[in-house]
N, C-alpha and C positions, 0 to 999 in steps of 0.2 A: 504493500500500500504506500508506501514512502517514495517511493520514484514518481507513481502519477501525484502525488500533493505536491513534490519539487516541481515537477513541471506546471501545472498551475500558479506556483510562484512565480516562478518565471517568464510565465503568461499573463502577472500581471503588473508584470515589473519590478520585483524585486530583484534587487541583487543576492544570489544564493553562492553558498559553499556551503560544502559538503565533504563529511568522513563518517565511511562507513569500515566496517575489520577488514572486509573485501573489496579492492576497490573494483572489482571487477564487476561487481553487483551496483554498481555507481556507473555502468557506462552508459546509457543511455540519459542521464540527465546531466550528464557530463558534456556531451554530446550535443546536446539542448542549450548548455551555455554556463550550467553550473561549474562553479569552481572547485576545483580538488585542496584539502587540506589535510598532509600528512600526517598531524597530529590534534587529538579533539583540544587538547591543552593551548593549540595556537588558536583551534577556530575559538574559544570563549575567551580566549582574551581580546578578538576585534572583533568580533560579532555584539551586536546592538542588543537584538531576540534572537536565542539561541531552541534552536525545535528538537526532544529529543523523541527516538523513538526505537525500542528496541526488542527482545521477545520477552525475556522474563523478568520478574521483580531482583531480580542478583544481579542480572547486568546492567538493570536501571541503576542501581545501588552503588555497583562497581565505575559507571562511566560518571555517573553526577557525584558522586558524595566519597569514591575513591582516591585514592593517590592519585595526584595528576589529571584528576578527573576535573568537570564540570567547575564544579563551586571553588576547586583550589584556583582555577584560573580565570574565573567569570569576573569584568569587571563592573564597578560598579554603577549601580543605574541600568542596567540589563535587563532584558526581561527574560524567562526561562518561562517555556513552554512544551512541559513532555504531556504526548500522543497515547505513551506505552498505557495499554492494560495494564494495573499493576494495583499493589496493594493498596486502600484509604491509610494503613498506619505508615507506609512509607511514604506516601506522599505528605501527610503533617510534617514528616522528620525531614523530609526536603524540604517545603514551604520555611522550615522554620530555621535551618543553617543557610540558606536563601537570605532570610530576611536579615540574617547576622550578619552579610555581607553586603548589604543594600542592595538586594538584587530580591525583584518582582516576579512570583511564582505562579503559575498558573498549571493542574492539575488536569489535561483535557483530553480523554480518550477519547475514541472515534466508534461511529459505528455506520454498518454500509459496503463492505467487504472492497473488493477490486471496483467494483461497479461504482461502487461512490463515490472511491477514491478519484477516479478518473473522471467522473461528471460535475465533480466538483460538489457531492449533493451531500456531502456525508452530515449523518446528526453527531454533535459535537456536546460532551459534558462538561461543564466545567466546574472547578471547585476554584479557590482562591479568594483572596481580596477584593474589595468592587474596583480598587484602582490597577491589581493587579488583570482584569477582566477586563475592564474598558478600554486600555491599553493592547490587551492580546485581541480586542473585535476586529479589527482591522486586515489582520493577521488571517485570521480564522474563517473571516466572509469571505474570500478567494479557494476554500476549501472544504466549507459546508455550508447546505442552507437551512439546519436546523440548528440553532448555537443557544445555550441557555445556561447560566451561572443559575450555580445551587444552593452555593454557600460557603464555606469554609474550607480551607486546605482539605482532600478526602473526601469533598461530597462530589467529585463528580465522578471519583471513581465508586463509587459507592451508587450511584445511577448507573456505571455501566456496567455492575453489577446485578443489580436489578434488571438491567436489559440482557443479559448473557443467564439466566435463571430461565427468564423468559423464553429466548430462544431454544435452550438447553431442552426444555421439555415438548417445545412446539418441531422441534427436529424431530424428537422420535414419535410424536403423532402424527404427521405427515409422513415417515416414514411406513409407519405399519396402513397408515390410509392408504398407501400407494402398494403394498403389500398382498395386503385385502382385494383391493380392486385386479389386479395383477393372477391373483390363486382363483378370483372369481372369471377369469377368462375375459372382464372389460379392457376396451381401447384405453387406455390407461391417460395416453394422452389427452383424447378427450374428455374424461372425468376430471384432467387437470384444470383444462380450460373452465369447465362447467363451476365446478365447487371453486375455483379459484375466483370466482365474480361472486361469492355467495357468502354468507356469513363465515364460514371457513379458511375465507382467501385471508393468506398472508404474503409475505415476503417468501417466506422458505418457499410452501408451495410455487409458487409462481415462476420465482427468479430459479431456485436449485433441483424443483420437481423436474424440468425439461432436462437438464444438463444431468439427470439421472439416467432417463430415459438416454441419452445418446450415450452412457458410460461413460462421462465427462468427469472427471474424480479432480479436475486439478483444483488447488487452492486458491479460492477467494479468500479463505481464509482458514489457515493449517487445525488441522484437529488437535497436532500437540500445542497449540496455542490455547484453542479450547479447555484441556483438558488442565491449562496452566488456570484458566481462568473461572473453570467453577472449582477448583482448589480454594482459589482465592476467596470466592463464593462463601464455599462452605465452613472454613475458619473461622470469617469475617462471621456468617451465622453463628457458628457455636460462640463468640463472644457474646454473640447480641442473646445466649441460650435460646437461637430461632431451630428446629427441625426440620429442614426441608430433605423431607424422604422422594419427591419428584425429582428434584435435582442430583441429589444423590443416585436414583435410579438411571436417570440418561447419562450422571459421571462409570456408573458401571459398565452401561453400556458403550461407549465412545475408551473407556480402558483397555477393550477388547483387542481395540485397534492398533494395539501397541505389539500384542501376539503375531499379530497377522502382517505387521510391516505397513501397517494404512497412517501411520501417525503425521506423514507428510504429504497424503491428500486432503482434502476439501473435504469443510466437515460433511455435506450431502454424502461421504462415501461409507456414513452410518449405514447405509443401504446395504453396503453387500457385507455387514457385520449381520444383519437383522437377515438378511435372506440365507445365508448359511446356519443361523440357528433355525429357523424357520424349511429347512431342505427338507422336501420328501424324503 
């Protein structure tokens, strides 16, 4: 998702650099006209808003708040704007070594997979400061058109929390819907079509039901990415003492996929976890 949001930047005029561990994973908005930075220690000490975005809460941790990371070089007056899923307690603990260094934090996961990324439509959470927030709108309208501060360092991952529970169980109903229909000998497609205009229709269906049907498996967005983020979920629960046995049942099922070597497709490739327990 990080290459189509650079390139929107730079569709809308921003001046971008960029470091990623790979720069080879960087060629194409390289390409595009971003700038290469051999080390994140150089890009936050001239970078204005620094955007980060990475896979899991340890490398968030290690790149902002490590040796040589983020905040050791960030100067001051900056704004810091991480994308990553990741935990609401690490995000406080950033807001709050952020703020030790006069530097403006802004908590903003994403949601919207490849598809949004590239339309520019993504929904955008935010937690932070209202100065921290007003400051990153700017930023953030070139990259989604659903943008809303929640509150405090942590709440907006704590939304995108709420939104990955959500999904997390509406996968595997859609899954077994398509299942059903499927053992029932229906055009599968077309029951897509149908129920997907009807109380029923979601995203999942819609956008991932088709790309099922053609055995489309790649990633909008990785399953062990998923499988990072109803972890995060369901900790975040047992502090709140919440039980969510739903979520925890779709985290059982999407662990499957770790057996099976599916952990770096797209999460819709619950399908063929659900259809081999499901085999005649």
């Amino acid at each position: 998702m990080g290459s189509p949001m650079v390139h929107n930047l730079l569709n809308a005029g921003y001046e971008v650099a960029v470091y990623t561990r790979t720069k080879s994973k960087a060629e194409t908005v390289l390409y595009a006209g971003a700038l290469w930075i051999d080390r994140i220690s150089d890009l936050a000490e001239h970078a204005d808003i620094l955007c980060t975005m990475v896979g899991y809460p340890e490398d968030l941790e290690t790149v902002v708040t490590g040796k040589g990371g983020v905040l050791e070089n960030i100067k001051q007056g900056s704004l810091l704007i991480d994308f990553t899923t990741s935990s609401p307690e690490l995000a406080e603990r950033i807001a709050e070594s952020a703020s030790k260094k006069g530097v403006l934090s802004v908590d903003a996961p994403v949601s919207g997979g490849d598809i949004g990324a590239k339309g520019g439509t993504l929904a955008i959470m935010c937690g932070g400061s209202d100065e921290a927030f007003t400051n990153a709108v700017p930023v953030l309208q070139n990259l989604g058109d659903k943008i809303k501060h929640f509150g405090v360092a942590g709440s907006g991952q704590r939304v995108k929390m709420s939104n990955q529970i959500l999904i997390a169980s509406t996968m595997v109903g859609m899954v077994e819907s398509m299942l059903y229909a499927e053992r029932a000998g229906l055009e599968v497609s077309e029951v897509i079509e149908l129920i997907g205009k009807g109380a029923a229709g979601c995203w999942s269906i819609n956008q991932l039901g088709p790309r099922i049907l053609e055995n489309d498996w790649n990633p909008g967005f990785y399953i062990k990415h998923f499988l990072k983020d109803m972890r995060i979920a369901l900790e975040d629960s047992k502090r709140m003492r919440l039980d969510l046995e739903g979520l925890a049942l779709a985290k059982k099922f999407y662990s499957m996929t770790e057996a099976y070597d599916f952990e770096n497709d797209g999460t819709q490739a619950l399908m063929k976890i659900l259809r081999s327990l499901n085999a005649k």
